[in-house]
N, C-alpha and C positions, 0 to 999 in steps of 0.2 A: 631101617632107613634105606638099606643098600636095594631092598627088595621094589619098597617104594619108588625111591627114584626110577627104580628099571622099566617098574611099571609104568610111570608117568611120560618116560623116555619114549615107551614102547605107545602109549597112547599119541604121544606129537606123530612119531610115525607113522601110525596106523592115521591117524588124519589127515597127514601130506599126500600119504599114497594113494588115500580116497578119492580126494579134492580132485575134480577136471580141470586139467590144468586148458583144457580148449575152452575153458567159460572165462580165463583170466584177458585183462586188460590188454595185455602185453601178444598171447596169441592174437586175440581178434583184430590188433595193428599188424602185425605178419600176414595175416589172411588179409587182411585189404592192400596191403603193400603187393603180394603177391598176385594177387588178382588184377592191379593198376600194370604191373611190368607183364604181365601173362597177355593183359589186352594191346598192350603198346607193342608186343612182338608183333602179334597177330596183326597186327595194323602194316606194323614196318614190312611182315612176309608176305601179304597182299598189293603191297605198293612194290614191292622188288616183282613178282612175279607178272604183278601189270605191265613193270615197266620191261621184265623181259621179252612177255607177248608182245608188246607195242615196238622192241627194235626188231623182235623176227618179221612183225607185219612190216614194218618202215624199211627194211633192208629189201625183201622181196618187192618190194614196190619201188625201190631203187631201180635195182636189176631189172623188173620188167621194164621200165623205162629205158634203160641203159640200152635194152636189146631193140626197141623198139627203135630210137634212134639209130640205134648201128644200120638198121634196117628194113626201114617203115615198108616196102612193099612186100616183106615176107609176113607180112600181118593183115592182108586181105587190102582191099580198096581204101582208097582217099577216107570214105567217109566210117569204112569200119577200123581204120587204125584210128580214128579219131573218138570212136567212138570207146574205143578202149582205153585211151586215154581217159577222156571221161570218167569212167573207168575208177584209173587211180586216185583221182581228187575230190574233194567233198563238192556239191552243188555251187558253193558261195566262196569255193575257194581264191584267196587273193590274189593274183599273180600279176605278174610284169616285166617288161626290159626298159630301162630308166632311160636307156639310147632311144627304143624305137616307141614309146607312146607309154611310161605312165604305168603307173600303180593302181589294181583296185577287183573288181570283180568282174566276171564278162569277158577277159581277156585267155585264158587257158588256153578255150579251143581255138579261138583266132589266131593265139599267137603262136600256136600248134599248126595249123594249117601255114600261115605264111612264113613259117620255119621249114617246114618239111617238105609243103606241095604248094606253094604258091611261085611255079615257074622259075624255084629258084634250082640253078643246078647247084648243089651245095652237101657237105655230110657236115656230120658233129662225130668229133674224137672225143672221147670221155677220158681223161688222162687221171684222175684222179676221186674217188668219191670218198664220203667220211659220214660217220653217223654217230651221234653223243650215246652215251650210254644207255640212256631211257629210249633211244627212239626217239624224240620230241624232235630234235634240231640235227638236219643235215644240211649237205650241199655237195658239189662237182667244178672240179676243175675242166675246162674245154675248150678245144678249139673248133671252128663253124667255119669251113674252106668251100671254097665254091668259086663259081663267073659270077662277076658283079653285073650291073646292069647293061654293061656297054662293052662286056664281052670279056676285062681284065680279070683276072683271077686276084683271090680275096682273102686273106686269112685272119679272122677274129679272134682273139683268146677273151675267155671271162668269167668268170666265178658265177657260181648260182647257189643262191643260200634260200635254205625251207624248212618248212615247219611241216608235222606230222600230228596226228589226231592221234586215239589210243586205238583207231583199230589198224592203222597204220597209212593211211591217205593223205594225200598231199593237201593241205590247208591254206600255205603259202607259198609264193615258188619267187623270188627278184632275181635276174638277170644282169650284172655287173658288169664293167670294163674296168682296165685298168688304166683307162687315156679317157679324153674329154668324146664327149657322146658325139660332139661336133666329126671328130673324127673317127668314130662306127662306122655314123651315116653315111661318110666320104668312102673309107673302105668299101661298105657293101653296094655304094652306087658305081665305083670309078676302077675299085681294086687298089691294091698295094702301091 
């Protein structure tokens, strides 16, 4: 009897041991589980790495700007600093100053030109800029000092908030104050 059962014992064994256990129910849910969190990394570590390219692009696109402002005639003629502006922003991108004309497309290089080179004696101090994680959402703190129209000197401060595409270009750019636009206008026509 003692023999038997060993044998019989030794038989279940030899049958567990045989058996794939990679053909059971239980593996082949482990392998799909495994394979659902293996694609979701892969997913999350292509969106991280996008959105790292897209703040290096978005940052450098800052700073060119930033420099270009400090000093639009170190950047060739009227129409090639402009032109490189251009440059940083998509074809259709949206932009505007809510004081001097409105929201929408069409405006970048206009409002580029009568910022810079439209007879105004004026700079832009860049006191502060900031950019979200991804690169998507930035903006700049500024002041815009200059002679107003009628000879008094002028100082505007104002926020500008923008949006950034993934290879890092400007998409949107608004122009802010923090007083009523009625009194922009007055500033930049009459001075302080």
């Amino acid at each position: 009897m003692r023999v038997g059962m060993a044998t019989f014992a030794l038989c279940l064994l030899a049958t567990a041991c045989s058996s794939d256990p990679t053909t059971s129910a239980e593996y082949e849910a482990l392998e799909r589980e495994l394979e659902s969190v293996t694609t979701e990394r892969d997913a999350l570590a292509a969106q991280d790495a996008a959105a790292a390219a897209r703040y290096g692009a978005a940052k450098a696109t800052q700073e060119a700007l930033g420099a270009v402002m400090e000093d639009p005639t170190a950047f060739g003629t009227e129409d090639e600093v402009l032109d490189l502006l251009d440059a940083m922003a998509t074809p259709d991108v949206v932009s505007g100053d809510l004081a001097f004309g409105g929201i929408g497309t069409g405006f970048w290089r206009v409002g580029w030109r009568n910022t810079l080179f439209n007879n105004t004696d004026a700079t832009i101090h860049t006191w502060r800029t900031w950019l979200s994680e991804d690169g998507s959402i930035g903006g700049s703190l500024w002041s815009w000092t200059g002679t107003a129209g009628n000879g008094e000197p002028f100082t505007l401060e104002g926020l500008e908030l923008s949006r950034f595409n993934d290879e890092g270009l400007y998409t949107e750019v608004i122009m802010l104050y923090p007083y009523e636009d009625t009194e922009v206008r007055r500033q930049f026509s009459q001075g302080d």
